[in-house]
PyMOL CGO cylinders between C-alpha atoms (Angstrom):
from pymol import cmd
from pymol.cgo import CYLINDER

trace = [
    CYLINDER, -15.46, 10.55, -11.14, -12.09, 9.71, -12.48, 0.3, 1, 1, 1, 1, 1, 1,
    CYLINDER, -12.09, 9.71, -12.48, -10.08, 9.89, -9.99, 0.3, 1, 1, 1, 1, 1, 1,
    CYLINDER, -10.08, 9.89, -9.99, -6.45, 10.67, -8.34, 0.3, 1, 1, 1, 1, 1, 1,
    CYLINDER, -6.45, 10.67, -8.34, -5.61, 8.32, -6.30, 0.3, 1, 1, 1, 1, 1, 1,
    CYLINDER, -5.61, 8.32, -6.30, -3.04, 8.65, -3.49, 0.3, 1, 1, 1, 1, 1, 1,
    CYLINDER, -3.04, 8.65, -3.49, -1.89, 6.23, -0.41, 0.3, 1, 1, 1, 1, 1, 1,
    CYLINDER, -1.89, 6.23, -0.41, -2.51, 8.31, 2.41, 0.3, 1, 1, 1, 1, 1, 1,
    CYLINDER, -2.51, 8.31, 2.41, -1.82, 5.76, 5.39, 0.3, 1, 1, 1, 1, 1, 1,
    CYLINDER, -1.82, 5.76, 5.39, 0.11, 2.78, 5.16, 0.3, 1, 1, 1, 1, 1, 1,
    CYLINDER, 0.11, 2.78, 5.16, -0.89, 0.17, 7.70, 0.3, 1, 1, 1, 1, 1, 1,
    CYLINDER, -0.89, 0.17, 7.70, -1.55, 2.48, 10.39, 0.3, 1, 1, 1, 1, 1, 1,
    CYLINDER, -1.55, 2.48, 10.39, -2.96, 2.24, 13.68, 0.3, 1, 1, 1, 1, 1, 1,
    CYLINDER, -2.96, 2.24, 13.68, -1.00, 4.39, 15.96, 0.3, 1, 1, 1, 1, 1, 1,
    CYLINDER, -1.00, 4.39, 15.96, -3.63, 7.10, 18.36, 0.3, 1, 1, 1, 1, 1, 1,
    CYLINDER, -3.63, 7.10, 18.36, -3.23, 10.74, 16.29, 0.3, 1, 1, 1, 1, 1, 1,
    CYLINDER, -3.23, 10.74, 16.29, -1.09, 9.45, 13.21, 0.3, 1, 1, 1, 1, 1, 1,
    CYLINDER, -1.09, 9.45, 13.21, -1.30, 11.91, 10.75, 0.3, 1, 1, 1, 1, 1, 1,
    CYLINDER, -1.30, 11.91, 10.75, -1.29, 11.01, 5.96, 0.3, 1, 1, 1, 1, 1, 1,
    CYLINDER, -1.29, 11.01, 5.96, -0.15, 12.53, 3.89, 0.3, 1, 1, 1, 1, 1, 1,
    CYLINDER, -0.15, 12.53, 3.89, -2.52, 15.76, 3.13, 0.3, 1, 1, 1, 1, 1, 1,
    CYLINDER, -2.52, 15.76, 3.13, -3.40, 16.28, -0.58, 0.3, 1, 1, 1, 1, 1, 1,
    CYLINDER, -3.40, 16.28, -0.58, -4.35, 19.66, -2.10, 0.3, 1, 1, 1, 1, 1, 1,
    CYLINDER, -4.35, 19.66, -2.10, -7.00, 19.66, -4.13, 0.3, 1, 1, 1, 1, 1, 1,
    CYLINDER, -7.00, 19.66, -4.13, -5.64, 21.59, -7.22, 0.3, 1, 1, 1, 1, 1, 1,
    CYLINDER, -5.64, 21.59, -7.22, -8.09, 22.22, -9.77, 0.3, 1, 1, 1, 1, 1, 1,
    CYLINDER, -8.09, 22.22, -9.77, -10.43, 19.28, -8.76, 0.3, 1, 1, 1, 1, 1, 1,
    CYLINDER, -10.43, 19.28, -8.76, -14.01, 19.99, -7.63, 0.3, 1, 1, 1, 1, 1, 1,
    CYLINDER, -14.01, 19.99, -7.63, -14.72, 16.14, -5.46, 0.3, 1, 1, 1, 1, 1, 1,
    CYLINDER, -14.72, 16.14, -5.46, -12.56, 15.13, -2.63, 0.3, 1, 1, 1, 1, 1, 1,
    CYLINDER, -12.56, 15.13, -2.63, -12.85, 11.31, -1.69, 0.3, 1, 1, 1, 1, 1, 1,
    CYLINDER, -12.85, 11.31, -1.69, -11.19, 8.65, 0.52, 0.3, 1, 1, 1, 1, 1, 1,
    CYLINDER, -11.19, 8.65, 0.52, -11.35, 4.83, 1.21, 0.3, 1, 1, 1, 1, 1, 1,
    CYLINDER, -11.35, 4.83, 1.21, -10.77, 3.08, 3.98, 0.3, 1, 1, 1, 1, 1, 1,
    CYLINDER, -10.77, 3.08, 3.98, -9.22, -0.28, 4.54, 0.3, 1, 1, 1, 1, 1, 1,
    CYLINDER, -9.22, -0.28, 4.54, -9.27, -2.46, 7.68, 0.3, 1, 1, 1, 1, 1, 1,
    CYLINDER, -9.27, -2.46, 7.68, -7.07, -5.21, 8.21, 0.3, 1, 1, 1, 1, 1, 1,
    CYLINDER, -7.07, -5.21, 8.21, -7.55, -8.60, 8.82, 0.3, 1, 1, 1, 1, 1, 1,
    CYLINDER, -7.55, -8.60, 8.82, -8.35, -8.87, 12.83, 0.3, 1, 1, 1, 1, 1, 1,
    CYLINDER, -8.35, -8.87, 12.83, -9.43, -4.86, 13.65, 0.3, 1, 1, 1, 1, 1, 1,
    CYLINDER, -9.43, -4.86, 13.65, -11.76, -4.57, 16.03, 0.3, 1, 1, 1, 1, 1, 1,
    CYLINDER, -11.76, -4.57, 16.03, -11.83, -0.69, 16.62, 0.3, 1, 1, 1, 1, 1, 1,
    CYLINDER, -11.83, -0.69, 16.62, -10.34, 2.17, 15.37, 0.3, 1, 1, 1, 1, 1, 1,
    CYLINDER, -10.34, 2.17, 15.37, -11.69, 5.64, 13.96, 0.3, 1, 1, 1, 1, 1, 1,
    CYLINDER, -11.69, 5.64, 13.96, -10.31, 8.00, 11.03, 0.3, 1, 1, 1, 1, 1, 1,
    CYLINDER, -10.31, 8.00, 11.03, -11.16, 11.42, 10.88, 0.3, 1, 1, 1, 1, 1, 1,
    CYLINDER, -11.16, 11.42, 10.88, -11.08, 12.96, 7.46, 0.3, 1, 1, 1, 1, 1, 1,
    CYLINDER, -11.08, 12.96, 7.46, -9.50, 17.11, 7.76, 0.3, 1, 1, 1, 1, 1, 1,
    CYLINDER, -9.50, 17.11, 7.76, -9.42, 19.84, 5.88, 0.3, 1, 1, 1, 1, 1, 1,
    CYLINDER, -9.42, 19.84, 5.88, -7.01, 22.57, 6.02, 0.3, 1, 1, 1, 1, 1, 1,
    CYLINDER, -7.01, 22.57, 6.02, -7.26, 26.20, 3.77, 0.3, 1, 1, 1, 1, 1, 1,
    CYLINDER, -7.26, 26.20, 3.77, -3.23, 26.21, 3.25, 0.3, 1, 1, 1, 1, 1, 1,
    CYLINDER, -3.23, 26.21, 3.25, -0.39, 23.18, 3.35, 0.3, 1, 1, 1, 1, 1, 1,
    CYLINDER, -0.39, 23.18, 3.35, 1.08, 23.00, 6.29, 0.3, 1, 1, 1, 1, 1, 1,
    CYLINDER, 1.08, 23.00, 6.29, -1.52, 24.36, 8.79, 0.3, 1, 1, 1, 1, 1, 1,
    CYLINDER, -1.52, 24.36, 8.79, -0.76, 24.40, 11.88, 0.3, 1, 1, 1, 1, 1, 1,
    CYLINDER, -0.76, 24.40, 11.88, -4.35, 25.01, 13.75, 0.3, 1, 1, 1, 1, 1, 1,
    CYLINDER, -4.35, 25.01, 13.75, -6.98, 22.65, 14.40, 0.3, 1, 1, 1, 1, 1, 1,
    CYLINDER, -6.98, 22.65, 14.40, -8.10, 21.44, 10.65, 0.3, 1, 1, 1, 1, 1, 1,
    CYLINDER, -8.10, 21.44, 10.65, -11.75, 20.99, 10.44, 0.3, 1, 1, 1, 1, 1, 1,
    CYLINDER, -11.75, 20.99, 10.44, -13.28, 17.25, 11.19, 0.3, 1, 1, 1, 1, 1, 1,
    CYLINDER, -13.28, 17.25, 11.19, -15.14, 16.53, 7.38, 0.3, 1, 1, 1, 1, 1, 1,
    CYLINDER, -15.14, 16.53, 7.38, -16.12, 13.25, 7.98, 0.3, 1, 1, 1, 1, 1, 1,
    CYLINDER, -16.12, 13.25, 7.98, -15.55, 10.00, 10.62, 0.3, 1, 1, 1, 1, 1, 1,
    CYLINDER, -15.55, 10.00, 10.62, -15.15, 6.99, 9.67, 0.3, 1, 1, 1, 1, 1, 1,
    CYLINDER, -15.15, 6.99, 9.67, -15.43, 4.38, 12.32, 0.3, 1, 1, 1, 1, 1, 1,
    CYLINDER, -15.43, 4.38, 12.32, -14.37, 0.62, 11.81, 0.3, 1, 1, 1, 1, 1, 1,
    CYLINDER, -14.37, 0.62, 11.81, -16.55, -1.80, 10.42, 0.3, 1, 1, 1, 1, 1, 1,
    CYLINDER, -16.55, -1.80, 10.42, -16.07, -5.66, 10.28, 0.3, 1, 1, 1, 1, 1, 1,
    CYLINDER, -16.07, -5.66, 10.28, -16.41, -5.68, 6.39, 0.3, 1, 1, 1, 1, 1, 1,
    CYLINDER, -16.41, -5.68, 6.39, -13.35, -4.44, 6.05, 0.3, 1, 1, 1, 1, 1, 1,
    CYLINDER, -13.35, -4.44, 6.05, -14.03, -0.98, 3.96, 0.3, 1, 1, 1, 1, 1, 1,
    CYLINDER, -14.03, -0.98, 3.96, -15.33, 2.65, 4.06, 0.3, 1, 1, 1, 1, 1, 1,
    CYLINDER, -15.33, 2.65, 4.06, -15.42, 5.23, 1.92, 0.3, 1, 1, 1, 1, 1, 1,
    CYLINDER, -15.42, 5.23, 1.92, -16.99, 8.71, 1.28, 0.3, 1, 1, 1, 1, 1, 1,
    CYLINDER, -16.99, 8.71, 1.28, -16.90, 12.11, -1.08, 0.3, 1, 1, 1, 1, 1, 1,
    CYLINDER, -16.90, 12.11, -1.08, -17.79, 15.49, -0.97, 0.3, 1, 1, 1, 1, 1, 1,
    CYLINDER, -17.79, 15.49, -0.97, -17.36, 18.04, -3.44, 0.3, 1, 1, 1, 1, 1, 1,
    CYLINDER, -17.36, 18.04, -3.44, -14.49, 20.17, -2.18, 0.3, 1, 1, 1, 1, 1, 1,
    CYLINDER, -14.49, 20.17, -2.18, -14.10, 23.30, -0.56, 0.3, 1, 1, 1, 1, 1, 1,
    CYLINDER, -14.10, 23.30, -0.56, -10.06, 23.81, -2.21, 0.3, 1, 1, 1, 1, 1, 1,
    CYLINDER, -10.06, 23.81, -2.21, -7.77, 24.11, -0.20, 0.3, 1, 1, 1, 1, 1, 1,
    CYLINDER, -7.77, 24.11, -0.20, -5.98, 20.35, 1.43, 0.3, 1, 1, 1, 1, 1, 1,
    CYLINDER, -5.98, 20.35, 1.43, -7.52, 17.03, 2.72, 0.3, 1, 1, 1, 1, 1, 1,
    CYLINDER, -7.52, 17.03, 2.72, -5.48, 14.63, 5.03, 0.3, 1, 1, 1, 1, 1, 1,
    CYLINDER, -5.48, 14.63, 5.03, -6.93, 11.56, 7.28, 0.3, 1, 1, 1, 1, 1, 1,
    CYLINDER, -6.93, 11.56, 7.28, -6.14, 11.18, 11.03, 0.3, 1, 1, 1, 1, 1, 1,
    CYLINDER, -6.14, 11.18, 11.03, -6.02, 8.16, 13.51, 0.3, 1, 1, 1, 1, 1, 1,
    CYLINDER, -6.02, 8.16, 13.51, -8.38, 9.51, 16.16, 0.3, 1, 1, 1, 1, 1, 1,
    CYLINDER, -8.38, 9.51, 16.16, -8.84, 6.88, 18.37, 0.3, 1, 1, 1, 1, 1, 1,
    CYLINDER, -8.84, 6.88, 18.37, -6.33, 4.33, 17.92, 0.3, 1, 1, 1, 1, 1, 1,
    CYLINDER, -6.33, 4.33, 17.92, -6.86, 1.25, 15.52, 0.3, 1, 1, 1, 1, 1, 1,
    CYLINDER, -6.86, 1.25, 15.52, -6.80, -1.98, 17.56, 0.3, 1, 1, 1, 1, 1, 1,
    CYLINDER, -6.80, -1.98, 17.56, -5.16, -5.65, 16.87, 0.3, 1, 1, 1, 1, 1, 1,
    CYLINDER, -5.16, -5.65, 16.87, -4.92, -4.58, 13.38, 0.3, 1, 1, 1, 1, 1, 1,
    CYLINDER, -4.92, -4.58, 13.38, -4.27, -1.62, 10.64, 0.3, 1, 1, 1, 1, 1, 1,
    CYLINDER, -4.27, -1.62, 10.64, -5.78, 1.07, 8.59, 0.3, 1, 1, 1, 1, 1, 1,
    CYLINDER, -5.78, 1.07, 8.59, -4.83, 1.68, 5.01, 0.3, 1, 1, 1, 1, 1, 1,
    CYLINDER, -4.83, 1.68, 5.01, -6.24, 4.83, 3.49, 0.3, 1, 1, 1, 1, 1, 1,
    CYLINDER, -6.24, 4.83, 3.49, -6.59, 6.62, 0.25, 0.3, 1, 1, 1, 1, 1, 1,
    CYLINDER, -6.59, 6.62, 0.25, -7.36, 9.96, -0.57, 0.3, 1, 1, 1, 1, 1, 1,
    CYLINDER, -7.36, 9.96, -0.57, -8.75, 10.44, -4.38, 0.3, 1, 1, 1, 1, 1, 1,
    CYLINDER, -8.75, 10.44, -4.38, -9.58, 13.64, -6.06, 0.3, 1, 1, 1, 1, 1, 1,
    CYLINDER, -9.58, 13.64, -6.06, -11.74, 14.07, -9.25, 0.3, 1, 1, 1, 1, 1, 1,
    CYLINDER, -11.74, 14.07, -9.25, -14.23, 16.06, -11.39, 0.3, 1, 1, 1, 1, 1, 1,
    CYLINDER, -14.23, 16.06, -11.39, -17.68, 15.85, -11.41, 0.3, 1, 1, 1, 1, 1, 1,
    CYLINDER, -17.68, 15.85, -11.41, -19.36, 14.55, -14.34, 0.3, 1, 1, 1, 1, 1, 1,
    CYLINDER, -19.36, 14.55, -14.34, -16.43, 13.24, -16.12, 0.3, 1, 1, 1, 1, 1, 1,
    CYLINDER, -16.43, 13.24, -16.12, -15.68, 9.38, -16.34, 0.3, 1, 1, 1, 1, 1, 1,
]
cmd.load_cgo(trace, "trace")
């Protein structure tokens, strides 16, 4: 999947800090990475989705990534249009969270 990629979260770790949402555009995969600093020990990112920019109800939980002592996570899904965004839901401790969110087309490399 060639992909789209965009810096989401910088260095995050605050409880319920919202990236940057991305819309999807004419891609048909949505996918994120997410990287752990040095020294985390907890922490979870939700990925969202949303059917408009903007939205101001509760997005829909796509995916959870919790921490993990290797330092990376990732995921994709083939998208349902519409916008993508992560969230901080449970607050990232004695470190940070970088994440990406990378769009893309199926079958094309």
């Amino acid at each position: 999947m060639p992909t789209d990629r965009i810096l989401s979260l910088d260095a995050a770790a605050t409880d319920e800090t919202i990236g940057v949402e991305i819309p999807v555009d004419s891609f048909d995969r949505v996918g994120w990475d997410a990287v752990w600093s040095s020294g985390c020990s907890a922490g979870v990112v939700t990925v969202e989705w949303a059917p408009i920019s903007g939205y101001t109800g509760d997005w829909k939980s796509i995916e959870t990534l919790n921490f993990l002592d290797d330092g990376c996570d990732g995921g994709s899904i083939e998208s349902l249009g519409g916008f993508y965004r992560p969230r901080i839901s449970t607050a990232v401790a004695n470190g940070t969270v970088t994440f990406y969110m990378k769009r893309g087309n199926i079958g094309h490399y």
